[in-house]
C-alpha positions in Angstrom: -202.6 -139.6 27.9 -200.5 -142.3 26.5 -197.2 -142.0 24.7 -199.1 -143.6 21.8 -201.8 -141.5 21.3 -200.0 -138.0 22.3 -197.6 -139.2 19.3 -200.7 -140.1 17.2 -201.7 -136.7 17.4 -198.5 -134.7 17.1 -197.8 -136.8 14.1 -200.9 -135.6 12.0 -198.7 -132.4 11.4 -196.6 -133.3 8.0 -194.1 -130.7 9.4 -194.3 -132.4 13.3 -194.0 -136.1 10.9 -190.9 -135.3 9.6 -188.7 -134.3 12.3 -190.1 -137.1 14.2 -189.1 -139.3 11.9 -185.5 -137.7 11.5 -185.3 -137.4 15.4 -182.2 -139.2 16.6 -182.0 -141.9 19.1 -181.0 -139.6 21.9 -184.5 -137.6 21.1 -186.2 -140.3 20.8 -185.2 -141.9 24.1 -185.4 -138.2 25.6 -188.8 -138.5 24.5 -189.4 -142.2 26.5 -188.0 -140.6 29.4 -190.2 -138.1 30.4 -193.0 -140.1 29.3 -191.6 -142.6 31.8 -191.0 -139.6 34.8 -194.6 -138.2 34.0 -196.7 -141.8 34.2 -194.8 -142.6 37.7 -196.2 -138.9 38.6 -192.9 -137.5 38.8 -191.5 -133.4 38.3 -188.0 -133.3 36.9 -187.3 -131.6 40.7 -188.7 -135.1 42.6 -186.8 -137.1 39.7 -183.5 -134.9 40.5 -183.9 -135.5 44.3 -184.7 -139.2 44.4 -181.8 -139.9 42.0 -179.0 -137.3 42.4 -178.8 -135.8 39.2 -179.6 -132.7 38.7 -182.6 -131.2 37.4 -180.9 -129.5 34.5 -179.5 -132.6 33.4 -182.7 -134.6 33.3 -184.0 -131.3 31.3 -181.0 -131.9 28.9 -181.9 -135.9 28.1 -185.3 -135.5 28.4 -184.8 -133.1 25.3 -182.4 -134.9 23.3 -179.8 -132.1 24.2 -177.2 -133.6 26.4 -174.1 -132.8 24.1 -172.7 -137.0 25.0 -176.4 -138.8 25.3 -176.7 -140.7 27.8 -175.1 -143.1 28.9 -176.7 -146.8 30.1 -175.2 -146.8 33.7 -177.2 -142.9 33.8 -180.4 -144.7 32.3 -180.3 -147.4 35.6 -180.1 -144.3 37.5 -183.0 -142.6 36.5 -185.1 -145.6 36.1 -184.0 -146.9 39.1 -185.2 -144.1 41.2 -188.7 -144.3 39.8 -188.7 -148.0 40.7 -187.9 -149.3 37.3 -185.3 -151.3 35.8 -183.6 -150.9 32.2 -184.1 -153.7 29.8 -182.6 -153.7 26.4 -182.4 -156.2 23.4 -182.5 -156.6 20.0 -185.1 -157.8 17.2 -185.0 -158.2 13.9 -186.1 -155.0 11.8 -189.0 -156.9 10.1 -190.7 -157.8 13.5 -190.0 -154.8 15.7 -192.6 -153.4 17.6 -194.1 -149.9 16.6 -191.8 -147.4 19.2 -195.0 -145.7 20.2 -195.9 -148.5 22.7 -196.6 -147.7 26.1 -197.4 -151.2 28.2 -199.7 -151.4 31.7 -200.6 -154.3 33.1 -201.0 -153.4 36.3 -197.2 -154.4 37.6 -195.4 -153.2 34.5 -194.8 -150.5 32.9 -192.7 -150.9 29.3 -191.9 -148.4 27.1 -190.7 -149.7 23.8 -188.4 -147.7 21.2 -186.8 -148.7 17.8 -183.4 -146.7 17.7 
């Protein structure tokens, strides 16, 4: 299932709406992350032992619960070890895409949040 329609779904709950919509970026991005681990076809375990950190830790992010975030270098990590690279920019509010984007086009895989 895509990122897009999972969150299409969960979002037809007013009470699931709302703390969505006040999640924080680190919950939001927690979210992005296992979305990202689970398309490559990835456990947390496989994801831990490919890129040295633990298996708690990736629980922690992937939940929005790491007490610090995390951090850009520990993003490369993660996504490096499931073959992917980090890319960040910025766009102007007006024109940003809708964060529940999720991208294949055979070679790519993007995932695409508004923090």
């Amino acid at each position: 299932m895509r990122l897009s329609m999972l969150e299409d779904e969960l979002l037809r709950d007013p009470l699931v709406q709302e703390g969505y919509e006040g999640a924080t970026a680190a919950e939001k991005m927690g979210l992005l992350l296992r979305e990202l681990r689970e398309t490559v076809g990835l456990t947390q375990r496989d994801l831990a032992a490919s890129s040295g950190v633990q298996q708690s830790e990736i629980s922690r992010y992937e939940g929005g619960q790491a007490p610090r975030g995390i951090t850009i270098s520990q993003l490369e990590t993660l996504a490096h070890a499931q073959g992917m690279e980090v890319v960040i920019g910025f766009a102007r509010k007006a024109t940003a895409v809708d964060d529940k984007a999720v991208v294949i086009d055979g070679r790519t895989l993007l995932l695409h949040t508004v923090l």
